[in-house]
C-alpha positions in Angstrom: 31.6 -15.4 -26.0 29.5 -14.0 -23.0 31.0 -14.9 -19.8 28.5 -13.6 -17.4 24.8 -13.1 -16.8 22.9 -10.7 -14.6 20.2 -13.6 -13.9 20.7 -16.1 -11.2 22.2 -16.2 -7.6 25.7 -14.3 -6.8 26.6 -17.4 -5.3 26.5 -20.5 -6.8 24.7 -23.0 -9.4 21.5 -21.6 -11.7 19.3 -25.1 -11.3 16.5 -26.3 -13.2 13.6 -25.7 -10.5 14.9 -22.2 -10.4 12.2 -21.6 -13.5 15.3 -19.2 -15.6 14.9 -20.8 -19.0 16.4 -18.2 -21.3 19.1 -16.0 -19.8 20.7 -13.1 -20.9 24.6 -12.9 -21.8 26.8 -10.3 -20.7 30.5 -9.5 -21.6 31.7 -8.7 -18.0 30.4 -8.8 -14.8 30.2 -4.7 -14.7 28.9 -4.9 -18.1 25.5 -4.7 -18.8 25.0 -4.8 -22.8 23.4 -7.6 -23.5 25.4 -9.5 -26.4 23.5 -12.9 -26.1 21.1 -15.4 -24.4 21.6 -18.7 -23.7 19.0 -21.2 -23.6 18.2 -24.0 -20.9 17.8 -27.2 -22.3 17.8 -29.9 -19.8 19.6 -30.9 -16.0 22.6 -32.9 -15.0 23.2 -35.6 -12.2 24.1 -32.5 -9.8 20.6 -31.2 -10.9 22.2 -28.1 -12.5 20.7 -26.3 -15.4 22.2 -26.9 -18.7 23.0 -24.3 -21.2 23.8 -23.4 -24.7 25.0 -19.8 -25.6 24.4 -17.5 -28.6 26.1 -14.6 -28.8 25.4 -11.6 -31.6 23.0 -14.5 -33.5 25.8 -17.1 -33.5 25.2 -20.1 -31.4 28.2 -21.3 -29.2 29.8 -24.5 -29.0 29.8 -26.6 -26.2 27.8 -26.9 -23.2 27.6 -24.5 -20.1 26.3 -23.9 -16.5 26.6 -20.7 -14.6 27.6 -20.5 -11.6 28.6 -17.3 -9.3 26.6 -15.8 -12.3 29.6 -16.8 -14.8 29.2 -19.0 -17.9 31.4 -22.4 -17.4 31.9 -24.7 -19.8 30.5 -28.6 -18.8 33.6 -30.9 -18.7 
């Protein structure tokens, strides 16, 4: 799983105006080898930019924002 991305604000939400469609995916935050991207594929209510992860190839289940340049899961 990539947790973290080098794209994006330090702090707070990736949103949709922000223009970041694909993303890169990192496995730390002092990490930078890239092990994935994840794709933007639509907002939510809080106009937030939607993700889906891959990671070596493999896509990721589940749905994800990044915020404080972390991958979180949408619940």
């Amino acid at each position: 799983m990539c947790h973290f991305t080098d794209v994006g604000r330090r702090s707070g939400t990736i949103r949709w105006r922000d223009g970041h469609a694909v993303i890169g995916g990192l496995p730390a935050r002092d990490d930078h080898r890239p092990i994935g991207m994840a794709l933007a594929f639509g907002i939510d209510d809080q106009r937030r930019s939607l993700r889906r992860p891959a990671v070596h190839g493999a896509a990721v289940a589940g749905v994800f924002i990044v915020e404080d340049r972390k991958f979180d899961p949408v619940k």
